[in-house]
LUMMI-368884 format. One record per residue (C-alpha): x, y, z. Coordinates in steps of 0.25 Angstrom, whole numbers, plus 5000, padded with zeros to 4 digits. Example, Ala and Ser with C-alpha at 12.3 -4.5 7.8 and 13.67 -1.06 7.14 Angstrom:
REM residues 2
+------+------+------+
|    u |    v |    w |
+------+------+------+
| 5049 | 4982 | 5031 |
| 5055 | 4996 | 5029 |
+------+------+------+
END
This chain:
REM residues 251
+------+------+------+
|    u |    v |    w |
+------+------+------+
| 5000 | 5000 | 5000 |
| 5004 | 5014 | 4996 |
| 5009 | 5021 | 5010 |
| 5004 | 5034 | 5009 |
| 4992 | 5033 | 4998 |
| 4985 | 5046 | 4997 |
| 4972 | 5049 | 5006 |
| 4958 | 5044 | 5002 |
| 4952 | 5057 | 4998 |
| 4941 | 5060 | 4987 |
| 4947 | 5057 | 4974 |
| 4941 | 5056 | 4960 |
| 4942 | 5040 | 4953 |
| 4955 | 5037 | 4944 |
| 4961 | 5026 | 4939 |
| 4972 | 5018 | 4942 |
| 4982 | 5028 | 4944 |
| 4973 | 5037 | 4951 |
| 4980 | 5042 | 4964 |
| 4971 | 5051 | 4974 |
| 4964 | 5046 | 4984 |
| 4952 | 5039 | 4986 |
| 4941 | 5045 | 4990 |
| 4936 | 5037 | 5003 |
| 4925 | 5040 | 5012 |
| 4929 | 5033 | 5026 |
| 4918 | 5022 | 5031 |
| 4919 | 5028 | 5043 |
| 4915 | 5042 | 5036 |
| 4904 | 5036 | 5030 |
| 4898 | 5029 | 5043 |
| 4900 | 5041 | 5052 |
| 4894 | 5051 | 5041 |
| 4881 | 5039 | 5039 |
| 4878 | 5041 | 5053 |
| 4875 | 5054 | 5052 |
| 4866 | 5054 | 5041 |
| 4856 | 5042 | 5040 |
| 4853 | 5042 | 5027 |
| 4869 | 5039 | 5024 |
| 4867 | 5028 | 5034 |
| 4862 | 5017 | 5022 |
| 4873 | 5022 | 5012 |
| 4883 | 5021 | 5023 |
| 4880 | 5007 | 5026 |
| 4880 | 5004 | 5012 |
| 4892 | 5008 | 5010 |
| 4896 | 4999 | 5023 |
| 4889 | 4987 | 5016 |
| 4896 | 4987 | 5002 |
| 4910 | 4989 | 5008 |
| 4912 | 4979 | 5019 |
| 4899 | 4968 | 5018 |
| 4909 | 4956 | 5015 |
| 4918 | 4960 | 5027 |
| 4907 | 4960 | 5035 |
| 4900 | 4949 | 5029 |
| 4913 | 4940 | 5031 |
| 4913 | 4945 | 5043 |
| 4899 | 4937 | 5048 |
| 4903 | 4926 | 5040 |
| 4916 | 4922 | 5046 |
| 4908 | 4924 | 5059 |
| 4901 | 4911 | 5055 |
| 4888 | 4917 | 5048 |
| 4886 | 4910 | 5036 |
| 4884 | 4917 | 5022 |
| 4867 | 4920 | 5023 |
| 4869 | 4924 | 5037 |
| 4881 | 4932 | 5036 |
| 4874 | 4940 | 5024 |
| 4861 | 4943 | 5033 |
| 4870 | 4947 | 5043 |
| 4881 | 4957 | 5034 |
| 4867 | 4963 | 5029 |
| 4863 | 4964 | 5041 |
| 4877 | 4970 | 5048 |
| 4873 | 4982 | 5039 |
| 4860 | 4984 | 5040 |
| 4864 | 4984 | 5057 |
| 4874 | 4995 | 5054 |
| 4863 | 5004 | 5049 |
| 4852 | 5000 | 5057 |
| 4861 | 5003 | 5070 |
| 4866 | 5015 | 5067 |
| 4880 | 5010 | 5064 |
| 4884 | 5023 | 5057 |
| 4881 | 5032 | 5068 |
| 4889 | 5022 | 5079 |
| 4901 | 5019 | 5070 |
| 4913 | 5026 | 5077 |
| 4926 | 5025 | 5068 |
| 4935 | 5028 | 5082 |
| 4932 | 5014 | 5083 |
| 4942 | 5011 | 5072 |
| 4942 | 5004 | 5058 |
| 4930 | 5002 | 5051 |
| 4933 | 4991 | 5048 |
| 4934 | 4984 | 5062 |
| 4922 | 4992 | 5065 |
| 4913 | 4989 | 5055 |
| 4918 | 4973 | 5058 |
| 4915 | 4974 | 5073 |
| 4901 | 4981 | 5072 |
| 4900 | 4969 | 5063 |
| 4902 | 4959 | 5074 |
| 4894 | 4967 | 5084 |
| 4882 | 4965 | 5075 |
| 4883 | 4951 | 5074 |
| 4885 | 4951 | 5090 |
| 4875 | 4958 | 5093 |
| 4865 | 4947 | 5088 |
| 4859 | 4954 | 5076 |
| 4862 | 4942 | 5068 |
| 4849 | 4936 | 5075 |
| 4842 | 4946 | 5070 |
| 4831 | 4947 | 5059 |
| 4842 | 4951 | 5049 |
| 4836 | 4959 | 5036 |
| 4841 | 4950 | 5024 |
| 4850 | 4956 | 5015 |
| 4844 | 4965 | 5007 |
| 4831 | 4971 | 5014 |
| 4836 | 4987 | 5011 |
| 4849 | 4984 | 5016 |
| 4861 | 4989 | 5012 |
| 4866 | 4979 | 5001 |
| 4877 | 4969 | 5002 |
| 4881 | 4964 | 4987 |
| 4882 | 4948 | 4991 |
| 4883 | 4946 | 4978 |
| 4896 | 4950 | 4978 |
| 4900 | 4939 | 4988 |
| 4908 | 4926 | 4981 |
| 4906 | 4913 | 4982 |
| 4919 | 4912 | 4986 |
| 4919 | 4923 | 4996 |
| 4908 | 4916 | 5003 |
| 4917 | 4904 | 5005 |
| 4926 | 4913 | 5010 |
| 4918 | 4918 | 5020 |
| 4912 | 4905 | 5024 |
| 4928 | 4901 | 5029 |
| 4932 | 4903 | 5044 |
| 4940 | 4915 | 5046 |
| 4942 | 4925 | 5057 |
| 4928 | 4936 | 5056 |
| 4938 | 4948 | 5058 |
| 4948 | 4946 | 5052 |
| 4940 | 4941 | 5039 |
| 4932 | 4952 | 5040 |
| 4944 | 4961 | 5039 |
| 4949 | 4954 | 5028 |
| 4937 | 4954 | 5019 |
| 4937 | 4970 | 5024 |
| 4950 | 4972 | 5017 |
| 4946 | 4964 | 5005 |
| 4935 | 4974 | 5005 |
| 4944 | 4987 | 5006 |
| 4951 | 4980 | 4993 |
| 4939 | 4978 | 4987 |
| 4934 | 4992 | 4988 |
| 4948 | 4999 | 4983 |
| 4948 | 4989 | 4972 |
| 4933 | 4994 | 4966 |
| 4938 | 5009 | 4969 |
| 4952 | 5004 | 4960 |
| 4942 | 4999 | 4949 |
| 4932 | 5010 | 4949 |
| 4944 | 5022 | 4948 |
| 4950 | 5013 | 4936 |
| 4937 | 5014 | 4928 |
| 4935 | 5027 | 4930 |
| 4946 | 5031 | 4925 |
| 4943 | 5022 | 4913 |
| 4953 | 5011 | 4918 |
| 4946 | 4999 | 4921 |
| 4954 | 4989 | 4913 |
| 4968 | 4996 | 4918 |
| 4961 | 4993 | 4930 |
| 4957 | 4980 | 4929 |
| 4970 | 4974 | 4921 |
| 4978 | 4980 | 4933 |
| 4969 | 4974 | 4944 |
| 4976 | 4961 | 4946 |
| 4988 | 4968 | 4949 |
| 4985 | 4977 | 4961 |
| 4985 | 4963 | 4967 |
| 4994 | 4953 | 4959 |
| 5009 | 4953 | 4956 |
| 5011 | 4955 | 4939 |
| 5015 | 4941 | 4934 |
| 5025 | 4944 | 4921 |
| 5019 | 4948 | 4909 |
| 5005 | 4956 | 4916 |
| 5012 | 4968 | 4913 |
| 5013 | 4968 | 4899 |
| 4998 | 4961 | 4897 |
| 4993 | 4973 | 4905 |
| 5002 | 4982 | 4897 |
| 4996 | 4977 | 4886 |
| 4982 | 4977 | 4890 |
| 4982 | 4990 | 4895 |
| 4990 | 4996 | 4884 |
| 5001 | 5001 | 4891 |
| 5015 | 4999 | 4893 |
| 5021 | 4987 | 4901 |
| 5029 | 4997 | 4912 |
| 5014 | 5004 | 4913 |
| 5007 | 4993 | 4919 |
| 5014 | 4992 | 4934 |
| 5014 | 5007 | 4936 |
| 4998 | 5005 | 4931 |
| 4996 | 4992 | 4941 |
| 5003 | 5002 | 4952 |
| 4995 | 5013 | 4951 |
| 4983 | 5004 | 4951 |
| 4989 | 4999 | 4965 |
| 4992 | 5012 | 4971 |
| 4979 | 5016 | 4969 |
| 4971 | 5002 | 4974 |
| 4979 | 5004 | 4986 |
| 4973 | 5019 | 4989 |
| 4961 | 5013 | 4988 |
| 4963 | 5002 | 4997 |
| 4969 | 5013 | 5009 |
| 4958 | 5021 | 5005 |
| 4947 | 5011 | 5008 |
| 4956 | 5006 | 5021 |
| 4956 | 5021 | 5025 |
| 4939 | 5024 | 5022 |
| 4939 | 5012 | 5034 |
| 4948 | 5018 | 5046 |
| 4944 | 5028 | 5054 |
| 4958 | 5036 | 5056 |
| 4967 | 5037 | 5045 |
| 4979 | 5034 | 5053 |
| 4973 | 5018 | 5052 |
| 4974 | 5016 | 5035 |
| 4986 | 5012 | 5036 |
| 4984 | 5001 | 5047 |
| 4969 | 4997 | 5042 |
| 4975 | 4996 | 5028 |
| 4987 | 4985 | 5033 |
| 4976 | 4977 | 5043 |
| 4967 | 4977 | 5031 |
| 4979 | 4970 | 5021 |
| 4982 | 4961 | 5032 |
| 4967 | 4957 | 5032 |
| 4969 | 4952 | 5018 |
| 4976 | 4941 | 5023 |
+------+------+------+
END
């Protein structure tokens, strides 16, 4: 990772080699401002929904819930956030968003509201896309692990995800979505002899062209990765650790 990588401020969509920051609105921000005005309440829960549902949802699962239960009971985790005035309670002093959001997960299921009447999924809650969810990542979750530490990893996958869609999403509006999605692979994998010049020659460039491409590419996935890390931490004094506990999630 970059060791000083500019601040996540407002910044227009580039491509590749785009280098301002990224504009990032803190999940704290957004909680704290929702609780002020109840009609941002829904969109703030939303937003909490589409951005960590599998890391909560594995959470439940590696708690021993099975894959219908644990669904009832990630839809109905949210749905407990907004009835219960989460957004109002929410105190960020109390540390990462992460580990917040993660334990006020376990107090709900602790608190017996699984014996409850849950709503089904659906019903005018906010919506989880379950489609989305593999075959194989089912399996996955099916498999004993540690709860929290498997709900911090699929957290960081999460945080990759998310940098990863912002990545594509600033190539094609800059008009470069093949460049984009020829150079993919390579923010991840090592070239083997010989990519280069296929690149090169797909692209339409010279060979000495592509690795300066692949590491703008790079620099700027890994902006976007600290800047999601930074919209989930309170004090930014704690990127730098959140960031290293997050990779070390990874496994």
């Amino acid at each position: 990772m970059p060791s000083s990588p500019p601040d996540p401020t407002p910044a227009p969509a580039g491509g590749p080699g785009h280098q301002p920051g990224v504009f990032v609105t803190t999940d704290w921000s957004i909680i704290l401002d929702a609780a002020t005005d109840g009609s941002r309440k829904r969109l703030a829960l939303e937003k909490l929904c589409r951005s960590y549902w599998r890391p909560v949802y594995t959470f439940i699962r590696r708690l021993g819930h099975d894959g219908e239960s644990a669904k009832d009971l990630t839809q109905a985790f949210f749905a407990h956030l907004l009835e219960n005035d989460f957004f109002a309670t929410a105190d960020r002093e109390r540390g990462r968003f992460r580990g917040y959001l993660r334990q006020t997960c376990r107090h709900f299921l602790s608190n017996d509201w699984q014996k409850r009447t849950a709503e089904k999924r659906g019903g005018g809650q906010a919506a989880i896309p379950w489609e989305n969810l593999t075959a194989a990542e089912e399996q996955q979750f099916a498999s004993p692990a540690d709860p929290s530490m498997e709900f911090d990893r699929q957290w960081a996958i999460t945080l990759l995800r998310h940098a990863l869609e912002h990545l594509e999403a600033e190539s094609v509006h800059a008009g470069e979505q093949r460049t984009f999605e020829l150079l993919r692979p390579y923010l991840t994998l090592r070239p083997e002899p010989g990519d280069y010049a296929r690149l090169a020659a797909s692209l339409g460039v010279s060979r000495g062209s592509v690795p300066v491409l692949v590491h703008r590419l790079s620099r700027r996935y890994q902006e976007l990765i600290r800047a999601q890390v930074a919209a989930t931490v309170a004090d930014r004094t704690e990127i730098d650790d959140e960031l290293r506990y997050c990779l070390k999630a990874l496994g």
